[in-house]
N, C-alpha and C positions, 0 to 999 in steps of 0.2 A: 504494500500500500504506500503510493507516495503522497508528501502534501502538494496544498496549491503553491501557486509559485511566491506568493504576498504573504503566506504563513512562514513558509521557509524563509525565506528574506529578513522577515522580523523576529524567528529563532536565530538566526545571524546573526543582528544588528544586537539583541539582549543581548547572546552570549558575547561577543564582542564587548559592548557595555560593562557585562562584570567583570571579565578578564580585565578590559582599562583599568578599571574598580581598584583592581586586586594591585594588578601592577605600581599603581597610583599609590595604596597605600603604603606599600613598600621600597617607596621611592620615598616617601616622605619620612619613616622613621629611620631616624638618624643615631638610633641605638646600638653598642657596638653587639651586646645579644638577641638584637630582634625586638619586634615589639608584639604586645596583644591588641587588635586589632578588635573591639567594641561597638557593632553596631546600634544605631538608634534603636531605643526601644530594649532592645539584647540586655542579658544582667551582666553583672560582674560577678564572675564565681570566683570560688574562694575554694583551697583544696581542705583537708583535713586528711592526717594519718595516727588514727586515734585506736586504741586495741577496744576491739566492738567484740572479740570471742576468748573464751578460757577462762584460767582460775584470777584473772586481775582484769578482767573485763571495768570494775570499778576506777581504773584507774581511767579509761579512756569515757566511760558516764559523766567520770568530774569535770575532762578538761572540756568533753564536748557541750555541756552546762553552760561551762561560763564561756566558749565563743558564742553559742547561739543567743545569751545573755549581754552579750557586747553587739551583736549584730542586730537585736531588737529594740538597742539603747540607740540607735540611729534609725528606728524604723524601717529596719530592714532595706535601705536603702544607700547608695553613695554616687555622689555626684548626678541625682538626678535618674540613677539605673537600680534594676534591683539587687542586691544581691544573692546570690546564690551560691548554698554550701555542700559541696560535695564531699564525701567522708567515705575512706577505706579504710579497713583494717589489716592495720600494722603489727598485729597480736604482741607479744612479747620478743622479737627474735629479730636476730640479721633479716631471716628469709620471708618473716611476715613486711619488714620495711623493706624489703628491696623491692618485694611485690607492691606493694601500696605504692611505693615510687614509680613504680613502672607506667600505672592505672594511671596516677597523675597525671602524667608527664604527657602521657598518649593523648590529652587531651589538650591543644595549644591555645583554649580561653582561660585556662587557667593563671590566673595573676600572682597565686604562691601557696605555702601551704601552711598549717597549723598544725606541729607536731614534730616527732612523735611523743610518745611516754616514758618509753622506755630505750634507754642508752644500746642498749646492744640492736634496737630494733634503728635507730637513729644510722649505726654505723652503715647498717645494709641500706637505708636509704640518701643518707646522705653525696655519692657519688654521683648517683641516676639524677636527682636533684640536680647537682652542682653543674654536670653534663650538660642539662637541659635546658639551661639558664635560666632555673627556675631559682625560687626561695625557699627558707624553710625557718623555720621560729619556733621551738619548743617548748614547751611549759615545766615539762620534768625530767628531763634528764639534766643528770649532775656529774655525769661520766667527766674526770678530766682531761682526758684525751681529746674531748670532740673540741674542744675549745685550742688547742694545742697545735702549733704545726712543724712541729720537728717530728716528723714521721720516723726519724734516726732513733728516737727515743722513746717511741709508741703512740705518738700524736696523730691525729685522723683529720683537724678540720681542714674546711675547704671555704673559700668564698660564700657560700650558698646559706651556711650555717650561722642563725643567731639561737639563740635564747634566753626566755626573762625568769628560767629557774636558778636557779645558784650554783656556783661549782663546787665539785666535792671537795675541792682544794680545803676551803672554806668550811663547808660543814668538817671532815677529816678531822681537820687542827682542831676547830671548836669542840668536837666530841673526845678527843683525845685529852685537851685541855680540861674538861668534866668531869670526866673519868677522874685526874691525876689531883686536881687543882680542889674540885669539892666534893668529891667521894674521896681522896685519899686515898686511890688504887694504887696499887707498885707490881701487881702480874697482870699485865695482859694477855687474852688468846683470841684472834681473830675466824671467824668462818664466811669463807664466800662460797659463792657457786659456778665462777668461772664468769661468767655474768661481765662485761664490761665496770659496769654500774656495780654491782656487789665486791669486784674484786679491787678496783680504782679505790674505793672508800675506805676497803680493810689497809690498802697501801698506804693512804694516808695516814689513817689512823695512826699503824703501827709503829710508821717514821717519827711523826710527833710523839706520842707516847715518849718512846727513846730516846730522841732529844730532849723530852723533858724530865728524863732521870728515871723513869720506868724501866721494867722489865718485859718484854714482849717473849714469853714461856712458850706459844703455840700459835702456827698458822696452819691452818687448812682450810677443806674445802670438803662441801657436799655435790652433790647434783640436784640440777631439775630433776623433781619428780620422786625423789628419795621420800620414802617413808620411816624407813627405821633409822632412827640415830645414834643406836645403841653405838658402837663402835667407835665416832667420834668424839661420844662424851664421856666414855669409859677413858679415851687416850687421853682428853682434855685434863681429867680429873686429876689426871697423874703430874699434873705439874700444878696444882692448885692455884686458879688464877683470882685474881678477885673480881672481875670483869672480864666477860666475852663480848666482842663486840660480834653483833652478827646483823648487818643486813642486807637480811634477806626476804624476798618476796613469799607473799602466801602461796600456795598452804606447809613449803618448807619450815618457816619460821613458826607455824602452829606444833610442828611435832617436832622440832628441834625444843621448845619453848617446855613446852607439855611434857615429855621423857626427859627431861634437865630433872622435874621435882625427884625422878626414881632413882640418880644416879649418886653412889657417895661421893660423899668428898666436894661435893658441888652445892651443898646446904645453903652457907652463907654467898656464893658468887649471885650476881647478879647480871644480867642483860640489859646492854645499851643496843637498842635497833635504829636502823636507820627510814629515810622515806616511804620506804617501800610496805614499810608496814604502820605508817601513819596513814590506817584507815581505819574504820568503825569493825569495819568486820573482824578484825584481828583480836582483840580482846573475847569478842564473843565467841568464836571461831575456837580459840585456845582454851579459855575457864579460867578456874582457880591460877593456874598459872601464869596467865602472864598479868596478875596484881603485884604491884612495884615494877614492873620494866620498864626501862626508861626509852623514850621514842623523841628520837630528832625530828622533824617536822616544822612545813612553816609555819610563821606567825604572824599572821596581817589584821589590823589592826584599824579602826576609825571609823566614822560618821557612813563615806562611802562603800567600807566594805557590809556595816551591817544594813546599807541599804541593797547591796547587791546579795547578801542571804535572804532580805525580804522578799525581792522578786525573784529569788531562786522558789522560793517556798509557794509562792502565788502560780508560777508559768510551769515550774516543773515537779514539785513538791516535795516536802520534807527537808533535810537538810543535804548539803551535797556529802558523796562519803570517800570523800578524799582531801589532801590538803591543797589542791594545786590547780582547782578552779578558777581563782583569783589571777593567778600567775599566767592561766591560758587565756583568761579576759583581756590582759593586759597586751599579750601575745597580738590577739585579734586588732585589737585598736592600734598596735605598733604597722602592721603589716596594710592596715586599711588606711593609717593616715599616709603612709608612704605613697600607696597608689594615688591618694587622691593627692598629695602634691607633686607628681609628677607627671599627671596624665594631662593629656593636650586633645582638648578638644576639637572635633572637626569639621567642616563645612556642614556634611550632614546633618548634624546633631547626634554626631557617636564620640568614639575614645579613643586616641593611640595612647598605648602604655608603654613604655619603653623596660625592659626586663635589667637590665643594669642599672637604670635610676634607680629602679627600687631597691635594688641590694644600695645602693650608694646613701638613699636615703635613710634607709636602716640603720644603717653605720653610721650615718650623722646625727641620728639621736641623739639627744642629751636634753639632761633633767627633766624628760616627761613623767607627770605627775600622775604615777600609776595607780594604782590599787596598793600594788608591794614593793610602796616606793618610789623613788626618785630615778629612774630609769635612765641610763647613760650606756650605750654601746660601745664596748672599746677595741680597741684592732691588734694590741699586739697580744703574741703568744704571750703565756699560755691560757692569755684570756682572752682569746680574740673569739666576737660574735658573744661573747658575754655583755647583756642588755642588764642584769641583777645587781642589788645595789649590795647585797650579799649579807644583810641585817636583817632581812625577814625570818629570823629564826630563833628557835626556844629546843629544849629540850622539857618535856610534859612525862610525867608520870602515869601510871594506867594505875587507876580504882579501882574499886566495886564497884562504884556506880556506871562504867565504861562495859564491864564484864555484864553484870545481871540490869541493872536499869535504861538501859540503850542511850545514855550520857555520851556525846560526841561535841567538840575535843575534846580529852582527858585535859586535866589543870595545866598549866605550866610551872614549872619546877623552878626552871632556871633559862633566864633572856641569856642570850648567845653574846647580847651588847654589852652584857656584864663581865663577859670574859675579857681576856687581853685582846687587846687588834692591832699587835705586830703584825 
């Protein structure tokens, strides 16, 4: 079947038309990574690599919370367009972010992305990312390495890499300093789980500990997915430490926590954890056991954040149950003002985005008045793409009322501001 000759003609002339179109706008951006191209009317999406499946699915609840909570604090809208969130799961792992990276990337309306959660899942994404000339801004990983770029020395970032959570550098020393400074520990034993993130922290930890006159008696390590712990707390016992540092993610750190009350020798030691288990479910989750342990976790604080739990509680309900909500709010509005100061609007009434402004932009933050803080982006190792003012932090103790009354956060113990800030 063929057309008339006046139809075909004016299928020419269109497609001709868009091809200009396209040509046109690729002419005009002047980005050394490309731009996104925004037509009238079209939203601006926004990516997200949040863990949506497994045993810490909670973590990726909190952070997607508080973007879709920053994103309705502008009515869903920027510069006039809608916007739009698209979200993968980046579950716990290199292979779950490489893949969420992947999904992203394949999509070139994407202006950047929100995430991940976790540090090892960060590592697999953040290449594919960087590759793409995309962005990335995460709210919980504390990995030091992602920030780091002596790759000679185990460092990972890349251009592409911010985030407005803390580095473990930071928490490390502060937990160590705890430990030494107002417990009056002198053995330390450290447990990771190979974990980017779990195993960066016990490094820190350990280092400080030592240099502050301590003893570090024991390091190891469990695995994902380990259930019995018999074997490492029987070895641990043997060097009587007065503090284990171990963080770890659920549900390791429930039956590491739990089989601790059965073992001799480990009566008086007590547990300092890290992030990972500053969630609601981890008290309940463990019982009697984890009353007294002590959990690092942020601490955000003021007028705006108890207004951003109230419309937590109104849009999505209850409380969030993680600590790092705030920190992916903050994430959201860093990555959303960037586009909108750099987007160029055009004849039709659309967008060019240019994909390197916005890294550029990022990194020229300074002193946005966030949620968790005074927010400043800085560039050199081994803090480069760190956005955290690195003060949102306590150490909080776990209750009764955490364990049997469903009390979330547990108190706080001890402000981190109170320690030394050598």
């Amino acid at each position: 079947m063929s057309f008339p000759k006046i139809c075909l003609t004016t299928l020419l002339s269109l497609t001709f038309c868009c091809l200009t179109s396209l040509v046109l706008a690729a002419e005009d951006c002047q980005d050394s990574l490309g731009c996104i191209d925004v037509e009238a009317g079209d939203p601006i999406v926004l990516g997200a690599m949040f863990v949506r499946s497994g045993a810490v699915t909670y973590l990726g609840d909190d952070s997607l919370g508080g973007v879709e909570l920053a994103i309705l604090d502008r009515d869903s809208t920027l510069l006039g367009h809608e916007i739009e969130l698209v979200v993968e799961d980046s579950q716990c792992s290199a292979e779950g972010g490489q893949a969420a990276a992947q999904r992203l990337t394949a999509d070139p309306f994407i202006v950047g992305a929100i995430g991940t959660n976790c540090s090892s899942a960060a590592q697999g994404a953040m290449p594919i990312i960087n590759d793409a000339g995309m962005v990335m801004i995460a709210p919980s990983n504390t990995s030091p390495s992602l920030t780091n770029d002596d790759f000679a020395a185990g460092g990972s970032h890349l251009p592409a890499y911010f985030r407005t959570s803390h580095n473990g550098l930071v928490e490390g020393m502060r937990n160590a300093e705890f430990a030494v400074q107002v417990l009056g520990a002198t053995k330390l034993a450290t447990v990771h789980d190979g974990d980017p993130y779990t195993e960066g922290l016990s490094q820190v930890v350990a280092d400080t500990f030592a240099e502050l006159g301590g003893e570090v008696v024991f390091e190891g390590a469990v695995n994902k997915g380990d259930t019995d712990m018999a074997s490492i707390l029987i070895e641990i016992s043997a060097h009587q430490p007065d503090i284990i540092y171990l963080p770890l993610f659920e549900p390791e750190a429930n039956f590491f926590a739990a089989q601790m009350q059965h073992v001799a020798g480990l009566e008086e030691t007590n547990i300092i954890s890290g992030g990972a288990s500053f969630v609601a479910g981890f008290p309940e989750n463990t019982g009697d056991a984890a009353i007294g342990i002590y959990v690092s976790g942020p601490l955000v604080t003021g007028e705006a954040y108890e207004a951003l739990l109230e419309r937590w509680d109104d849009e999505i309900g209850g409380k969030p149950p993680s600590g790092y909500h705030a920190h992916a709010y903050d994430a959201a509005n860093l990555l959303l003002n960037a586009v909108a100061s750099v987007a160029i609007r055009t004849d039709d009434g659309g967008l060019l985005i240019g994909r390197q402004a916005i890294r550029d932009a990022l990194a020229a933050t300074e002193n946005y008045d966030g949620l968790t803080g005074l927010l400043t982006c800085q560039e050199e190792s081994p803090f480069a793409g760190d956005c955290a003012p690195g003060t949102a932090l306590a150490m909080f103790e776990i209750t009764e009322a955490e364990v049997y009354d469903d009390n979330w956060p547990p108190p706080v113990f001890w402000s981190f501001s109170e320690g030394s800030s050598d």
